[in-house]
C-alpha positions in Angstrom: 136.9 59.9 71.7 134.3 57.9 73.7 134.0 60.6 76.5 133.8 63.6 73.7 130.8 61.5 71.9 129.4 61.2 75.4 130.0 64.9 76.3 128.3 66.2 72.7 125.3 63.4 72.9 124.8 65.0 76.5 124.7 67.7 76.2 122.7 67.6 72.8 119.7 66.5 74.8 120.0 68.2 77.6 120.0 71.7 74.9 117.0 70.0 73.1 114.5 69.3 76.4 114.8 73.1 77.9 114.5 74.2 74.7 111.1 73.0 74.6 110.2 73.0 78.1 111.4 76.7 78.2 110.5 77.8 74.4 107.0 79.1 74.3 107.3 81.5 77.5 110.2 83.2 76.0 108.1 85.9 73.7 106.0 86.4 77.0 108.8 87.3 79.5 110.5 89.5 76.6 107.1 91.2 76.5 106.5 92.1 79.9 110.3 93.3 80.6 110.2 95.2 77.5 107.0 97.0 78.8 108.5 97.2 82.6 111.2 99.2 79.8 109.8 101.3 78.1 105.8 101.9 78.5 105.5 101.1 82.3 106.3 104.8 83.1 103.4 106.1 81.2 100.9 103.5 81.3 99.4 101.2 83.1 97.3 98.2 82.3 93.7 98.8 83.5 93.8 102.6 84.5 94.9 105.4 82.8 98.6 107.2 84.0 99.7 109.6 82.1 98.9 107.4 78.9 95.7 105.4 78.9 95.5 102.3 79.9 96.6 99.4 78.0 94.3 96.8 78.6 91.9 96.0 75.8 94.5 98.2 73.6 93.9 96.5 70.5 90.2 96.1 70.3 90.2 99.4 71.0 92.6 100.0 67.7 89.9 97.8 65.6 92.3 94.5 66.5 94.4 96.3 63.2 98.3 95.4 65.0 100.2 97.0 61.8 98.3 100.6 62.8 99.3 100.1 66.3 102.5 99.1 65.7 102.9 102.1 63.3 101.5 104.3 66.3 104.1 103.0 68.9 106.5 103.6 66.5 106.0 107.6 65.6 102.2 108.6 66.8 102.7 111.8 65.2 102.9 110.0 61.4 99.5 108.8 61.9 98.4 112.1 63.4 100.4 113.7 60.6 98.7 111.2 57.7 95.3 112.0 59.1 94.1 108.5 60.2 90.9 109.6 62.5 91.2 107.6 65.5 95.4 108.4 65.8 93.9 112.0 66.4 91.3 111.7 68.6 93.6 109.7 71.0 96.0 113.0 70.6 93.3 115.2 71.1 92.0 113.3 74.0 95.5 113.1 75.5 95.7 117.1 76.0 97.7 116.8 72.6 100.5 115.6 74.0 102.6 112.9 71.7 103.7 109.8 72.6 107.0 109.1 72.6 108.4 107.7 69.6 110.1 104.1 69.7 111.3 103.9 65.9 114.9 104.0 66.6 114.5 102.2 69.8 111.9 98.8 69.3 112.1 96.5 66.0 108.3 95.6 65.2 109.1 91.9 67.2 109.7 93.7 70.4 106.6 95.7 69.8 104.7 92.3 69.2 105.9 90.9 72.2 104.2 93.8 74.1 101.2 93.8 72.6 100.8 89.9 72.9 102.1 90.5 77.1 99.4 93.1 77.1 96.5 90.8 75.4 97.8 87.7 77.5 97.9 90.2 80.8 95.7 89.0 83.6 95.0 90.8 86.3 96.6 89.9 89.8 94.6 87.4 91.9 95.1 88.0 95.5 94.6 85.1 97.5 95.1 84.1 101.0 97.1 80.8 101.2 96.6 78.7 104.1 100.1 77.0 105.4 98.8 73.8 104.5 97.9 75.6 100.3 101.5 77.1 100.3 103.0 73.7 100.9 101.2 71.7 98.8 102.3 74.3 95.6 105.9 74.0 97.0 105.6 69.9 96.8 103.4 70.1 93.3 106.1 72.4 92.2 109.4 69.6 93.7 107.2 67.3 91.8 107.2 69.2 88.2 110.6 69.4 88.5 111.4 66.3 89.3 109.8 64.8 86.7 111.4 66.9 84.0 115.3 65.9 85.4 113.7 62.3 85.1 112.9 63.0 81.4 116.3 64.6 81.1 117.6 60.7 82.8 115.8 58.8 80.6 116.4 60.4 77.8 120.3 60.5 78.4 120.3 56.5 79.2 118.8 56.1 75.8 121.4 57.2 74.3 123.8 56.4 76.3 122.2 52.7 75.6 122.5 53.3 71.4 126.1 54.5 71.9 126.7 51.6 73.8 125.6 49.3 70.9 127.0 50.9 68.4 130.2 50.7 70.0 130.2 47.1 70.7 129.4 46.4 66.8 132.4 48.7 65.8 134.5 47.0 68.5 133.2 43.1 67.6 133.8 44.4 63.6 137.4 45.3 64.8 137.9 42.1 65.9 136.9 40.2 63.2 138.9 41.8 60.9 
């Protein structure tokens, strides 16, 4: 009983700090592989491919998602509705369609890409010195392990209230 209260409490905690250590990068990194997916083969994200390119996609679009989303969606709708700026991209694209992604992305997934595409930086190159590349590896050894001690201390914390609270129950068995 004591080790299965032990088991559950850690691995309660252990659940609870990657959850939020890991929680806010997950809508990010669905983003980008859903774009290394699907749109990666026809765009790019600052030039133009066989689509234009991405970058500054929604400013272009009037920052109005629901239209964009709606575009990604089924392009030829819009064209087909007669919204003005759905056409001149067909018209400017040699009138070729882009490929619909109704039956393939829920609105989400198409969120995540357009947030990966607004959040999209592009690549830095940099030339690290030995001496740079080992001080990210020991900054890095450093972040992590100061998240396993936050995983420690909060496991001997509660370790330390299950401790207690066994010691009443077993003092209360005692006394009766």
């Amino acid at each position: 009983m004591l080790i299965k209260n032990l088991i559950k409490t850690i691995l309660f905690s252990t659940v609870i700090v990657l959850s939020t250590t890991y929680s806010n990068k997950t809508t990010a990194q669905e983003g980008k592989t859903i774009f290394n997916t699907y749109c990666a083969a026809c765009h790019k994200m600052d030039k133009d491919l066989t689509g234009p390119a991405l970058m500054g996609v929604e400013e272009r679009w009037g920052n109005d998602r629901e239209k964009l989303v709606a575009w990604v969606k089924n392009s030829a709708n819009l064209i087909a509705a007669g919204d003005k700026h759905a056409t001149e991209i067909f018209n400017k694209w040699n009138k070729l369609p882009m490929t619909p992604f109704e039956s393939i992305l829920k609105d989400a997934e198409i969120n995540a890409v357009l947030d990966y595409i607004k959040d999209w930086k592009p690549a830095v190159v940099t030339t690290n010195t030995p001496g740079e590349k080992q001080a990210t590896k020991i900054s890095n050894f450093i972040l992590f392990l100061s998240i396993l001690s936050g995983v420690l201390v909060i496991l001997s914390i509660s370790l330390f209230f299950k401790m207690c609270k066994l010691k009443k129950m077993s003092n209360e068995t005692l006394n009766d």
